[in-house]
C-alpha angles and dihedrals in degrees: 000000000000123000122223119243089207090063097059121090113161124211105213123187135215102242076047094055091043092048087055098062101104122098113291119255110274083056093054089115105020112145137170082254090054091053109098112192126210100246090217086063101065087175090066095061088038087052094050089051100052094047099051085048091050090048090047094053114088120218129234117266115265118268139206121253129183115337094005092295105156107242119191114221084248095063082059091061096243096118142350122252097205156051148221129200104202117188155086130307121286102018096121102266097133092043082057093048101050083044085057092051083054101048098050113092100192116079108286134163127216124202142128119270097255086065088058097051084043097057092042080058091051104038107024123244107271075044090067099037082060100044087044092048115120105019118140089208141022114188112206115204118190098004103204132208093181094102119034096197086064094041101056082036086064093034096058086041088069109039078061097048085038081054100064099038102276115142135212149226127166143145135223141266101168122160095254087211093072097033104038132292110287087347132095101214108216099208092070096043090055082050094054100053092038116191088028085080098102103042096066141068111205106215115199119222115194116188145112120273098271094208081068103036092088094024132055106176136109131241116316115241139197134217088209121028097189094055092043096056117107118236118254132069094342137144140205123214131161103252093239087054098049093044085053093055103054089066078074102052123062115242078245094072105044088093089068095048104060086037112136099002118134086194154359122215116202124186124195101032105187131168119280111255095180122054095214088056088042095053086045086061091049097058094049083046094062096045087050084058102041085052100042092236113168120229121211105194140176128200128020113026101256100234089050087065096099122088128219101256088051086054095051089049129095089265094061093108083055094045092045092047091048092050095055090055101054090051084064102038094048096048085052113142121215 
């Protein structure tokens, strides 16, 4: 018998929050051998390259400034302890992330950035800079500019963590309408996190989005949800219910709520008609997808739910991502 996404609202604690941050499942055994990289991209090799060197490399000791402060070599300007994986969706920049987390031999965490702002709101700042000390390397998924409170909380975040000797390695996840259609421009990313600008070395990757290299199709959907859905851990919502009830749960906690499901049936798919729902639907996208969670859907194909005023807004590169990923997970096979 089906669950109910809507019934479920997950507690999660911090020590909860803190213990999750390690690469999803599906990246469980990504390496830098396991990248394949698509040889009419050039950039994506190169890319591969740089980072396992950058994770090979080993950084000064932290030294003592002015009145004993600790000053990573980075702060003096001699190298950069971090990096940044700028490009499109689907090129692989998660996979290299999560191949970073497992190269590195030192302690190191790995989470989007909407588990670090969460776990600033649970712990407190200085909570989190505590907890994060001592790492050799932070991995950053998904790095957002939507909200600036979040982002100079991050950013400040890691000029402390820079300043003890921690690295580190993330992607991004930038509105493209403000940055540039398809494209992160680093030169406004270097401007958002201000002084940050010279600890990190943006990497382009230029590529197609490799769930749709083999397969051009939309989003797979069903007559009769209940009798499509696999057997296992699974539910069964009305879309619109389902879309309602995320504005209760924290982003946070989406990962909970989809914990342990094999997969989620939605009936009545239908186009978004409001953004914050639609961005809703984008984060529980990601941690279905995170989670390779199948979706069983009828109605309207998933990634045909946003409308063409929502595309040509400063969210497209979200939408579009999101997209992608509901074509694979609904054409999922058992």
């Amino acid at each position: 018998m089906p669950q109910h996404l809507v019934d479920r609202d997950p507690q999660v604690t911090p020590q909860q929050m803190a213990a999750a941050l390690v690469p999803p499942p599906q990246f469980r055994d990504a390496s830098f051998a396991s990248y394949r990289p698509d040889a009419d991209y050039p950039s994506q090799a190169a890319v591969r390259d740089a980072v396992e060197a950058f994770v090979a490399s080993r950084p000064e000791p932290v030294k003592r400034g002015l009145f004993g402060r600790r000053r990573s070599a980075a702060v003096d300007g001699t190298t950069k302890s971090g990096v940044y994986l700028d490009g499109g969706f689907g090129v692989g920049k998660t996979h290299l992330l999560a191949a970073a987390y497992h190269a590195e031999t030192g302690r190191k965490v790995f989470g989007t950035f909407i588990e670090y702002t969460a776990l600033v709101g649970a712990l407190g700042f200085q909570g989190t800079v505590e907890l994060l000390r001592g790492t050799s390397l932070v991995c950053i998924d998904e790095f957002e500019l939507d909200d600036p409170g979040d982002t100079m909380v991050m950013t400040r975040l890691i000029k402390e963590l820079t300043e003890s000797g921690t690295r580190f390695a993330a992607t991004s996840n930038t509105p493209p309408g403000a940055l540039g259609e398809g494209r992160f421009a680093a030169q406004d990313f270097l401007r958002e996190i201000q002084a940050m600008s010279d600890r990190f070395e943006t990497m382009r990757i230029d590529g197609l989005d490799f769930r749709r290299r083999a397969v051009d199709e939309s989003a797979a959907v069903v007559p009769d949800v209940a009798a499509a859905l696999p057997s296992g851990s699974v539910t069964l919502d009305d879309f619109r219910a389902v879309v309602a009830h995320l504005a209760s749960v924290h982003p946070s906690k989406y990962v909970a709520l989809v914990d342990g499901l094999d997969a989620v049936g939605l009936t009545d798919v239908g186009a978004f008609t409001d953004q914050t729902d639609a961005l809703r639907w984008v984060a529980l996208v990601d941690r279905l997808y995170d989670a390779q969670v199948r979706i069983v859907a009828s109605g309207t194909p998933l990634d045909a739910v946003y409308p063409a005023s929502m595309l040509e807004g400063g969210y497209r590169k979200k939408y579009l991502r999101a997209a992608s990923r509901v074509v694979a997970l609904t054409r999922a096979v058992d």
